[in-house]
C-alpha positions in Angstrom: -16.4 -40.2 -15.2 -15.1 -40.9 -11.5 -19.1 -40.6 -9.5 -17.4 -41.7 -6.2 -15.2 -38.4 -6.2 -18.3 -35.7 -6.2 -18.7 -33.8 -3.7 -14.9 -34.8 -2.8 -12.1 -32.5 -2.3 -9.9 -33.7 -5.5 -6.9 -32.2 -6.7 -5.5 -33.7 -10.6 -1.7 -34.1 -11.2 0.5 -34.9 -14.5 2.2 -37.4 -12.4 1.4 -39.1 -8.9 4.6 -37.6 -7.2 4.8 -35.4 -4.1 6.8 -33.1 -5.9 4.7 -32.3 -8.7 1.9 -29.5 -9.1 -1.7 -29.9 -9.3 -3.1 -28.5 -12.7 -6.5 -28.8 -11.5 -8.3 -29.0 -8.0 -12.1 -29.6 -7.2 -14.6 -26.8 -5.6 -14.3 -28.2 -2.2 -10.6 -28.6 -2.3 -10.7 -24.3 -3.5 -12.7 -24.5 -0.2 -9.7 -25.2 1.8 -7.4 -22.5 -0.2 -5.7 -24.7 -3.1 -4.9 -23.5 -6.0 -3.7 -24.6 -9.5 0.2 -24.8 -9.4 0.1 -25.6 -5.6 2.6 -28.7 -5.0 1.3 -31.7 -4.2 2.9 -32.2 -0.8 1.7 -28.9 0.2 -1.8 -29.3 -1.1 -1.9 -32.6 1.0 -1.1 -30.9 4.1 -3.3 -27.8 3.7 -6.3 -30.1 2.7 -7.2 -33.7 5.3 -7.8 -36.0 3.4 -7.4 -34.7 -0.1 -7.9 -37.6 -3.2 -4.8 -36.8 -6.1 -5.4 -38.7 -9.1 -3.6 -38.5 -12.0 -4.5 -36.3 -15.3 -5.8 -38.6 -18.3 -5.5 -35.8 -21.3 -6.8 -38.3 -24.5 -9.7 -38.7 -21.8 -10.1 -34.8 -21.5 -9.2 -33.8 -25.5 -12.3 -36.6 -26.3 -14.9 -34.7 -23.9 -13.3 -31.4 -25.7 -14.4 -32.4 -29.1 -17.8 -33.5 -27.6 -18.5 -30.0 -25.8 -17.1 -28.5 -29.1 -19.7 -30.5 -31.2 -22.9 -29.9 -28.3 -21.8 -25.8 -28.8 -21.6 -26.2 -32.3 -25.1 -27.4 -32.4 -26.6 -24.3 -31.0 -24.5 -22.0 -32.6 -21.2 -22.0 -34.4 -17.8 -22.4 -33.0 -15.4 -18.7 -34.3 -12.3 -19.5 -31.8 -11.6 -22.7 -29.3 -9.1 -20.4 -27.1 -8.2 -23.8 -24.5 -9.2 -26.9 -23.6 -12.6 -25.5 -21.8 -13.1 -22.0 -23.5 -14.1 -21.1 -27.0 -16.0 -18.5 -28.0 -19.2 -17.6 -30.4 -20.2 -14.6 -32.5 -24.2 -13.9 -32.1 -25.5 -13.3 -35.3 -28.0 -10.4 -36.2 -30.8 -12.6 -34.9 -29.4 -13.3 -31.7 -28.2 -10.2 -30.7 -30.9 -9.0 -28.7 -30.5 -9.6 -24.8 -33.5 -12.0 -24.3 -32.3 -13.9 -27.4 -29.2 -14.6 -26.7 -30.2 -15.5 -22.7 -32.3 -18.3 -24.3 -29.8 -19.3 -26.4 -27.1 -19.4 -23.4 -29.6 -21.7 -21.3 -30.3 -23.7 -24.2 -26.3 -24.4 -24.5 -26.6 -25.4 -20.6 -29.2 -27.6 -21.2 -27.8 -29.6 -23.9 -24.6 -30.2 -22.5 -25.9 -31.3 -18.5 -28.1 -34.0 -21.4 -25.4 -34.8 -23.5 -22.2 -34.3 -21.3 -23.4 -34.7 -17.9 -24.6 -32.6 -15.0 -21.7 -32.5 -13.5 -19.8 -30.0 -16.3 -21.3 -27.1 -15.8 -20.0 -24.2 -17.6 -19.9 -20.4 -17.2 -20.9 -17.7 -20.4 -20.2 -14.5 -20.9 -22.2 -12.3 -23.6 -20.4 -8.9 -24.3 -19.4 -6.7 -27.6 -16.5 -8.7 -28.0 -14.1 -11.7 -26.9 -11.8 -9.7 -24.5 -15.0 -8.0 -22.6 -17.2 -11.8 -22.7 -14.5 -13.6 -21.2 -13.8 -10.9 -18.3 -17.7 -11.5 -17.9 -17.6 -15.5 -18.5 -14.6 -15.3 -15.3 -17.0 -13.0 -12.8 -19.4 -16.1 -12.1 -17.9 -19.9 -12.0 -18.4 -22.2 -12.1 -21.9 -22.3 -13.5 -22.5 -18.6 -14.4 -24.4 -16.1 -16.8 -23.2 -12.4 -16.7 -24.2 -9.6 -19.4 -22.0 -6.8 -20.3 -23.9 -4.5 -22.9 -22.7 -1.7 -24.9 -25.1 1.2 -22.9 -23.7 0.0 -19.6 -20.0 0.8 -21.2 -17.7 1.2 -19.3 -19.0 1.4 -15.9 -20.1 -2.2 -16.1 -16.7 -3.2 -15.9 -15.5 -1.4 -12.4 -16.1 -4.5 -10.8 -13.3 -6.0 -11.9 -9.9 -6.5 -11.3 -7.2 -5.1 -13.3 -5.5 -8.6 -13.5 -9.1 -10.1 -14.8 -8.8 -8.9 -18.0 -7.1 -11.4 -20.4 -3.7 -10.3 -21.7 -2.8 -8.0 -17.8 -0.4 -10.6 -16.1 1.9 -9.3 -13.3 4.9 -7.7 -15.7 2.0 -5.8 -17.4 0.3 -5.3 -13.9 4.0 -3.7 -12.9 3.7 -1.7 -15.5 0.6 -0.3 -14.9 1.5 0.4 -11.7 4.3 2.3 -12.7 2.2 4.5 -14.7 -0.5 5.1 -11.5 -3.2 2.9 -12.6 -4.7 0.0 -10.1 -8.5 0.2 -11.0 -10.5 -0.5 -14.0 -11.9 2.6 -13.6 -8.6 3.8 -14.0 -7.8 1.8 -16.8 -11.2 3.0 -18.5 -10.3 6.6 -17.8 -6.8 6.2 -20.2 -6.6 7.7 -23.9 -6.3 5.8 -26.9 -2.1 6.9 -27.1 -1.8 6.4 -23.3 -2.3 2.9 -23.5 -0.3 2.6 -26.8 2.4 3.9 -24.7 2.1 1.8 -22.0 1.6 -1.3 -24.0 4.5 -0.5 -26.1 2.9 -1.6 -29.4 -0.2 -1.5 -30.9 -2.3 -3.9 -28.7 -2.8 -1.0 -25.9 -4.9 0.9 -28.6 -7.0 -3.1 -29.5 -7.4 -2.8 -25.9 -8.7 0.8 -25.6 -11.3 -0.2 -28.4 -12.4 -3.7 -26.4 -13.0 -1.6 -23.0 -15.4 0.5 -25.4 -17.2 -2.1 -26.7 -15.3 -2.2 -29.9 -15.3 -5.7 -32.1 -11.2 -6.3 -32.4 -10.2 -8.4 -35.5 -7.4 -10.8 -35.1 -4.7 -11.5 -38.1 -3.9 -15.2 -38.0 -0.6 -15.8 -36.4 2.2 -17.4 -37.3 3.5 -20.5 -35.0 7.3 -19.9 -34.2 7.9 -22.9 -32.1 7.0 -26.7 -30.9 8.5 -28.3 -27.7 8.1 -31.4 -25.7 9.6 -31.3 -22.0 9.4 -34.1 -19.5 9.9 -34.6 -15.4 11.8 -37.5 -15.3 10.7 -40.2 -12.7 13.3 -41.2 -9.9 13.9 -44.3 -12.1 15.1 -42.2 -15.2 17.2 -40.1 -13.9 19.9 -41.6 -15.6 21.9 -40.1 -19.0 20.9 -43.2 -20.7 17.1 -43.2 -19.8 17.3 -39.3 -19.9 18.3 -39.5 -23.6 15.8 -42.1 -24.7 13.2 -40.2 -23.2 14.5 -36.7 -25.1 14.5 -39.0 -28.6 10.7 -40.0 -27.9 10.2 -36.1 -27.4 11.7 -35.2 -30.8 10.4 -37.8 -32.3 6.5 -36.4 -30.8 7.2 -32.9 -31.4 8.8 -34.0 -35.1 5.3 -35.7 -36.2 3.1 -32.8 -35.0 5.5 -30.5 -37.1 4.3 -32.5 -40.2 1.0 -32.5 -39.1 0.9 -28.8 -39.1 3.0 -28.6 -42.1 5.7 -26.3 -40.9 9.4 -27.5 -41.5 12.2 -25.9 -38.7 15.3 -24.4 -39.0 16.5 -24.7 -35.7 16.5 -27.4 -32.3 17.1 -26.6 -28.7 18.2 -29.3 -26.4 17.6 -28.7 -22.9 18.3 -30.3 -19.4 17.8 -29.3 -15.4 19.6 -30.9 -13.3 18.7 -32.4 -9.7 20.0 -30.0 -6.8 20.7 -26.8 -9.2 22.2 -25.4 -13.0 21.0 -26.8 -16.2 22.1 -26.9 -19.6 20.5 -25.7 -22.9 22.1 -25.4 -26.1 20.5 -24.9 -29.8 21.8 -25.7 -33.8 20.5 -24.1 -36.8 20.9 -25.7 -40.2 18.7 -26.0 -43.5 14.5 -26.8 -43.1 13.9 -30.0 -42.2 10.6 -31.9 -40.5 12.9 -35.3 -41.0 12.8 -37.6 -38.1 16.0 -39.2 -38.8 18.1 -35.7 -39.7 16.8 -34.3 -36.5 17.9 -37.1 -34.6 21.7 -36.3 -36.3 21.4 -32.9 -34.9 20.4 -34.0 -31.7 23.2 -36.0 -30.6 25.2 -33.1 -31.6 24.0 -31.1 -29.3 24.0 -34.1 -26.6 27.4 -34.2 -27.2 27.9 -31.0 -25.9 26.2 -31.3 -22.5 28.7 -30.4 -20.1 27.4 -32.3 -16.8 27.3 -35.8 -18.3 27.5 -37.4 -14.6 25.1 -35.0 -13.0 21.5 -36.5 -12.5 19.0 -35.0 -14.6 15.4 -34.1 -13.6 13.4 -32.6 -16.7 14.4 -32.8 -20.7 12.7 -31.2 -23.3 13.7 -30.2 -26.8 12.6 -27.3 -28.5 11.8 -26.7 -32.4 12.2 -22.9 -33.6 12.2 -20.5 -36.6 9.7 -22.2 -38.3 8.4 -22.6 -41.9 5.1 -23.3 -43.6 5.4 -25.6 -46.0 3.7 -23.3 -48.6 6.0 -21.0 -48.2 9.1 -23.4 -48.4 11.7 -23.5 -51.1 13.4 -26.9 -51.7 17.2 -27.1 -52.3 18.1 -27.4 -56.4 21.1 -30.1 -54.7 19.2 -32.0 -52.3 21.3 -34.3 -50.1 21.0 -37.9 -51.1 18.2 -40.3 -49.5 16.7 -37.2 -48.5 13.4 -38.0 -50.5 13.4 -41.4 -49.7 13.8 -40.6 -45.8 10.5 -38.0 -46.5 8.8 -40.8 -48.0 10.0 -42.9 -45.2 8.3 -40.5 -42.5 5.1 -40.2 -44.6 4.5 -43.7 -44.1 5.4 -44.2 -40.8 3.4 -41.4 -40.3 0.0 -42.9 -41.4 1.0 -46.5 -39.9 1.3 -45.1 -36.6 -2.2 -43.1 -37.6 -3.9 -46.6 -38.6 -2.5 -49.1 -35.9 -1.3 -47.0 -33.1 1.3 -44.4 -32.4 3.8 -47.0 -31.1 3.6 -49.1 -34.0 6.9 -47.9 -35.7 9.4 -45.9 -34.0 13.1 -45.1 -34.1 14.8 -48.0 -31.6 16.8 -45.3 -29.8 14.2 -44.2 -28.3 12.6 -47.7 -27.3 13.5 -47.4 -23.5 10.7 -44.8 -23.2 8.1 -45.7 -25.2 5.7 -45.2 -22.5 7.3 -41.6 -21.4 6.2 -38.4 -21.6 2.2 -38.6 -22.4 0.3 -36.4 -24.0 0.4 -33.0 -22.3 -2.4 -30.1 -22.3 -0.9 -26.3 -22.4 -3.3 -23.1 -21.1 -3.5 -22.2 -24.9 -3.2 -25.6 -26.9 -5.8 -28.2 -27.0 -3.3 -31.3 -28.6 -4.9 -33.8 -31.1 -5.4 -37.0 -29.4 -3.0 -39.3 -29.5 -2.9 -42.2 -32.3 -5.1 -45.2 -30.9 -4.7 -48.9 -32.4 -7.6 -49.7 -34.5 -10.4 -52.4 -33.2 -11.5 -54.5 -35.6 
């Protein structure tokens, strides 16, 4: 989208603020030893003449979809893990080597047409998602890598321990602890060692995926929504701090009812500039109203104990959630309950038709234009409501 950057060393921020972090950074600024999470100020000095612009996620959730949809046309979609990974299953007819090489390239090819040259993207073919990704990572950022089942598991010696998905440092510590820091190591472990290690079941799901094993998933359940925000130097103020917090609830409160869950329980939390922080949390009855979570919220704003302190980030937190199918209304529901449901199913599909700043609560006017749409590691969010052309 940006030609005059190629070629540039470029690092990506939420925010254009010295203090931030930069969530993504270019080839040539990995050249010069930045990293993702690097602060800003840091990355400037450790990179001459580095270019920071800011992150634009509707921009990146839009080319999403289209990658999804150029994918989809070779073969289908099982699993969108992030924002730029997803995985396939080969079928019976693909699963030779030279089939699904062609089939890989032709997934290349289509997206340098239909994307653009410039997003490249790596693959990894193996017996199952754990094993592809650990070959998808071996070769970026425009790679091909093979594991197959007869090469099992000697392949896999070349990588790291921390390469595999799922082995961060507490589970590295732990490995440690138990003399393994190789793959080949790793590899050599029984079934009940790693079920030891691992604590739970999952060491034995990874024994089987180091062996080439296919590991079924059971759907999870989602146990919680938040919205947090770093609050620019001009809102870091209780008033503006609050306003920003109600346009978070009221965010995290319309993708509850888009994923039809209901919550039992909101967490209100607040760091402060220097050091200390405050975080509190109700539970009450299931609710995915706007205007009764708003009640509880000034409860627990109430009940901040550092009301003249300046504070840096908000966020409030959803919990102990409930699926709508399996949700029991009350036989004495509270009075203008219903019509507050109705209320929010409406505003809901106004904001869907004509913007999502076309009706919201006032107390949260001040920050209309806070706290943008965000992209996690593991959640690729819906784009945000756009006003209607016609």
């Amino acid at each position: 989208m940006r030609p005059e950057l190629r070629h540039r060393s470029v690092a990506v921020a939420p925010v254009l603020t010295e203090s931030t972090c930069c969530i993504a950074v270019s080839q040539e600024a990995k050249d010069f030893g930045l990293y993702t999470g690097m602060q800003v100020a840091q990355a400037r000095q450790t990179c001459p003449g580095l270019e920071v612009i800011e992150a634009r996620p509707s921009l990146y959730v839009e080319t999403h979809k289209k990658i999804h949809e150029v994918v989809d046309s070779c073969m289908a979609v099982e699993e969108v893990h992030s924002i730029d990974e997803m995985s396939c299953r080969l079928t019976r007819n693909w699963q030779r080597q030279d089939d699904a090489l062609q089939l890989a390239h032709q997934i290349k090819r289509k997206l340098a047409i239909q994307i653009g040259e410039y997003v490249r993207c790596s693959i990894g073919i193996a017996p199952n998602v754990l094993l592809a990704k650990a070959a998808c990572d071996l070769e970026k950022p425009n790679g091909l890598v093979v594991f197959e089942d007869k090469d099992l598991p000697q392949c896999l010696y070349v990588l790291e321990l921390r390469d595999l998905n799922g082995i961060g440092p507490r589970m590295g510590k732990r490995l440690q602890r138990a003399g393994i820091e190789t793959m080949e190591q790793l590899c050599a472990q029984p079934r009940a060692a790693l079920r030891k290690i691992w604590r739970n079941v999952e060491g034995e799901q990874i024994y089987d995926a180091l062996h080439g094993e296919i590991i079924s998933r059971s759907p999870t359940q989602r146990r919680m929504v938040s919205h947090s925000h770093v609050l620019a130097p001009a809102q870091r103020t209780n008033e503006e701090a609050r306003a920003v917090l109600l346009r978070l609830l009221q965010k995290a409160a319309l993708r509850l009812r888009r994923m039809q869950y209901l919550t039992r329980g909101l967490e209100l939390f607040i760091e402060y500039i220097g050091d200390g922080g405050f975080s509190e949390r109700l539970t009450f009855r299931e609710t995915q109203d706007t205007f009764e979570l708003m009640q509880i919220f000034n409860q627990l704003w109430r009940q901040r104990p550092h009301p003249l302190r300046k504070p840096l980030l908000v966020g409030v937190s959803f919990f102990d959630l409930v699926a709508e199918n399996n949700y029991t209304p009350s036989l004495f529901q509270e009075q203008g309950g219903e019509k507050r449901r109705r209320l929010s199913t409406v505003t809901d599909q106004i904001n869907a038709r004509f913007g999502k700043l076309a009706v919201y609560f006032a107390a949260a006017h001040q920050a209309r234009n806070s706290a943008p749409m965000r992209i996690a590691f593991s959640f690729v969010p819906e784009e945000e409501f756009a006003p209607v052309s016609r």
